[in-house]
C-alpha positions as CSV (number, residue, x, y, z in Angstrom):
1,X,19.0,-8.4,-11.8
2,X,17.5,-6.9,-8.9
3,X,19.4,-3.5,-8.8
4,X,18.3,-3.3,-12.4
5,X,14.4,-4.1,-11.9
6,X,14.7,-1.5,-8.6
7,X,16.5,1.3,-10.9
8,X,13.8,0.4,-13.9
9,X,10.9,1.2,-11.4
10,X,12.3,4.5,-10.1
11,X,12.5,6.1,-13.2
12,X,9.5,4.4,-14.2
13,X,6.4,5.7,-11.8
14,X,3.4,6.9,-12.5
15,X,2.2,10.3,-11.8
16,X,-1.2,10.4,-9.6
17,X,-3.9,11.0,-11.5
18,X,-5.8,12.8,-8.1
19,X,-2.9,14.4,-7.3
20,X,-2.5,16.3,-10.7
21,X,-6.1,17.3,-10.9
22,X,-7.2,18.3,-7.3
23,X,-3.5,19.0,-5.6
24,X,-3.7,17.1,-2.9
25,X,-2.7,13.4,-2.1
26,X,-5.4,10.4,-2.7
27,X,-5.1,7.7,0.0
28,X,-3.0,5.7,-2.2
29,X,-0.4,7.8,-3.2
30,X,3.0,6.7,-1.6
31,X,2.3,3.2,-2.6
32,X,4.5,3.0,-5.4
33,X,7.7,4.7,-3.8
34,X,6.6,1.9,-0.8
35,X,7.3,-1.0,-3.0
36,X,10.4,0.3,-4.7
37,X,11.7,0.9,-0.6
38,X,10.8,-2.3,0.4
39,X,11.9,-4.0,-2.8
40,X,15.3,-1.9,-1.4
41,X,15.6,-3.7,1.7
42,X,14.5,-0.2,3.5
43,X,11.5,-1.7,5.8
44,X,11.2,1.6,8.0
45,X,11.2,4.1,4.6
46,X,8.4,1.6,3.4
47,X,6.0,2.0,6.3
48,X,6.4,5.6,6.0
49,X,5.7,6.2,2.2
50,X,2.6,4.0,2.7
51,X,1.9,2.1,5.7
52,X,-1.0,-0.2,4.3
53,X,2.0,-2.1,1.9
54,X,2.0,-5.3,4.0
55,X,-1.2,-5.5,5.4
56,X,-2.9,-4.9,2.2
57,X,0.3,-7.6,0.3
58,X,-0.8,-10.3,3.2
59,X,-4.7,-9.8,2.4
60,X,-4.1,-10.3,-1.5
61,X,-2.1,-13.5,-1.1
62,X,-4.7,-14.6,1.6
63,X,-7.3,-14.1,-0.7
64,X,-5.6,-15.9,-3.7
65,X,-5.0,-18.4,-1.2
66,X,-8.9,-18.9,-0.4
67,X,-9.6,-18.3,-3.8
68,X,-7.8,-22.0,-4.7
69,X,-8.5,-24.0,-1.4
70,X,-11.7,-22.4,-0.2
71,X,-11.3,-22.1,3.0
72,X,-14.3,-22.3,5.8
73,X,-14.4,-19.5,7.7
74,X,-12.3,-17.8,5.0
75,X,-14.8,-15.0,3.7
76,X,-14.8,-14.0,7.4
77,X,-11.3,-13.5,7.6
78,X,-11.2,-11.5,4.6
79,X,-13.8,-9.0,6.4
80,X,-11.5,-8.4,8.9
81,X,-8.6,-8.0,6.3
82,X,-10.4,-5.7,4.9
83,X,-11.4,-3.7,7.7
84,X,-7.9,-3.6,9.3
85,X,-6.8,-2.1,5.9
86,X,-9.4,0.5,5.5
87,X,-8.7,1.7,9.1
88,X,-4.9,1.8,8.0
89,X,-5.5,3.7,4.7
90,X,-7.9,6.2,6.2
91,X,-5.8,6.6,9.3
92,X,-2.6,7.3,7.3
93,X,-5.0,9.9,5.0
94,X,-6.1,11.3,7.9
95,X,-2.8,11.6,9.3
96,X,-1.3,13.1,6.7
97,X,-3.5,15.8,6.5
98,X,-3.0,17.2,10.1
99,X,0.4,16.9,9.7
100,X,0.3,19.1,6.9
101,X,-2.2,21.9,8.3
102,X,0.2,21.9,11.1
């Protein structure tokens, strides 16, 4: 069931809409070849693809978490969520583009 929901995806993605138009990478792109590693078993090929996967996976199930119990201090902790990703994504953009000038 897996194998088939894995092959389905692969010959299912999604041109990037930023990518077409301007020729160059958004700071999403990689994301979906991410899941379909990871959904693989291939951890390490995940992080490279896109390296915000998890973090931003763990701040969307924290969130629907404080969505139904409410936590405290929870809107705090989304914050840093948040921050921590946008460092990630903008990092990795970053990154990518002085690899590529290289």
């Amino acid at each position: 069931m897996q194998l088939n929901i894995i092959h389905w995806l692969e010959h299912h993605t999604t041109p990037c809409l930023f990518k077409s138009i301007f020729g160059l990478d958004c700071p999403g792109c990689g994301t979906q070849r991410a899941i379909i590693e990871l959904l693989k078993g291939n951890f390490t090929e995940s992080l490279k693809a896109w390296p915000a996967l998890l973090p931003v996976t763990l701040m969307l199930c924290y969130l629907a978490l404080f969505l139904v119990f409410r936590f405290k201090n929870g809107h705090k902790i989304l914050i840093v969520f948040f921050i921590v990703n946008a460092i990630i994504i903008a990092g990795n953009y970053i990154f990518k583009f002085a690899i590529h000038a290289l």
